[in-house]
Structures are given as structure tokens and as C-alpha cells.
N, C-alpha and C positions, 0 to 999 in steps of 0.2 A: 175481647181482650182479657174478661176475667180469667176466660179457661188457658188461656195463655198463660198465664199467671201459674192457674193451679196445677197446669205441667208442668211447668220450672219448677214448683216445690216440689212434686213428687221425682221427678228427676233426679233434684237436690238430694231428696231421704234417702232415694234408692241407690247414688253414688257413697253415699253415708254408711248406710250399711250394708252395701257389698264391701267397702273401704274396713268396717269391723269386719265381718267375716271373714277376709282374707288376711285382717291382721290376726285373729285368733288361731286359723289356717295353719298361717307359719311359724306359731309359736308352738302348738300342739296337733301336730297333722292325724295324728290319732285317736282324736276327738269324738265323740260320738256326736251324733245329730241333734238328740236331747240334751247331751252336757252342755255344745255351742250354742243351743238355743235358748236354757236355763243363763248361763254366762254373758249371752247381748240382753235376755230380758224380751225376747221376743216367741213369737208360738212356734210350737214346732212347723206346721204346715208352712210357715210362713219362711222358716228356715230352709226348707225342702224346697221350695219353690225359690229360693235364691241361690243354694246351693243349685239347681237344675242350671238356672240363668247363667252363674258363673260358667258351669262345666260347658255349655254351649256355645258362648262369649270363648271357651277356649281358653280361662282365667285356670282353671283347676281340672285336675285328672282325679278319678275316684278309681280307688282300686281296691277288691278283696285285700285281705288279709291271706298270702298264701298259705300259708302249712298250720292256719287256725281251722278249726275243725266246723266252729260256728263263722259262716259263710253272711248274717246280718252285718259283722265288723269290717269296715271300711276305713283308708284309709285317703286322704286329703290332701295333693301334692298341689303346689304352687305350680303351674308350665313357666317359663322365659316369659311370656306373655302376660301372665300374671305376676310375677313379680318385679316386670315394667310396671304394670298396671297399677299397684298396689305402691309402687315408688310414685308413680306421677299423681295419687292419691293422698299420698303422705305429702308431701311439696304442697300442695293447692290445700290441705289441711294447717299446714302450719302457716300460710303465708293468711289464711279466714282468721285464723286464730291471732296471728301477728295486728293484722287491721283490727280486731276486735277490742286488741290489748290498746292500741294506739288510739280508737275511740275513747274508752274509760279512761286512761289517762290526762287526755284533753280537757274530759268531763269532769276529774277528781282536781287539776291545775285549774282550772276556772270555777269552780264553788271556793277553789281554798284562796282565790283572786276575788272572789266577791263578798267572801265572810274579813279576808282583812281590809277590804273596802268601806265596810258595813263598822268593824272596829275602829276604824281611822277615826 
């Protein structure tokens, strides 16, 4: 049961951030590998290896830079498929985050329910 567990969390991180990488993606597809990797805070290798995943998921196309002369610069398209992908990411983010907000709130309306109880 435990490893059950600890594939859902890894699961969880790795929809996380594939969900950053492809937001960084779309906002700057000409990105370098170190810049996006510097900018989530993660290692490069570790970026590399999710960039691969993505582009085989079929999430992102990687393409030279044509009529650059240095052949290392790439660029970082979103497919149809990824920017589903990266929509049905942002949804199921906002909706964790929406429940997260509606926990604390609960939690902040019941201390402030138990401190004018404690004053009464």
C-alpha cells in the first residue's frame, strides 16, 4: 500500500512540473534548457529528461533554429496536444488550489468562532 502511495506522489510532482514546463514553454518557446531550468529551480539533467518525456507524450516539438548558424539553439512549440494538455492542467490546478483556499478559510472562520467564544 505504502508504494501505492509513493507513486501517486510522484505522479502528482511529475504532472506539476510537466504543468510548469509547458507553462514556461508558452510563454517563452525560445528558451534555453538552462534558462528553463534555472527559472523552475530544477537541474538541468532533470529538465532534459522531461523535456524528452514531454516531446514523446507528443506535448512539445523541438526544432533547430533555422537560419542560426549555432545549431545547439532550439526552439519549444506547444502541439494541439499539448496545449489540451497543458489547459486540462491548469483547470485541475486551479480547482487544488480553489479546495486548498476553501480548507483555510474554514480553518481561519473556526479559530475566529472559537477565540469569540473563549471572549464571551
Amino acid at each position: 500500500m505504502n508504494s501505492i502511495v509513493q507513486l501517486m506522489n510522484s505522479y502528482k510532482k511529475n504532472n506539476e512540473e510537466y504543468f510548469e514546463i509547458l507553462r514556461k514553454i508558452s510563454k517563452n518557446p525560445k528558451s534555453s534548457q538552462r534558462q528553463l531550468a534555472k527559472e523552475l529551480g530544477i537541474s538541468l539533467g532533470k529538465l532534459n529528461y522531461c523535456v524528452k518525456e514531454l516531446r514523446q507524450k507528443g506535448l512539445i516539438k523541438i526544432e533547430n533554429f533555422k537560419k542560426n548558424k549555432n545549431k545547439i539553439n532550439y526552439l519549444y512549440v506547444l502541439t494541439p496536444q499539448g496545449i489540451s494538455s497543458k489547459t486540462k492542467m491548469t483547470i485541475n490546478f486551479m480547482k487544488r488550489k480553489l479546495k486548498e483556499y476553501d480548507v483555510l478559510r474554514m480553518e481561519v472562520l473556526k479559530e475566529k468562532e472559537r477565540k469569540e467564544n473563549i471572549n464571551e
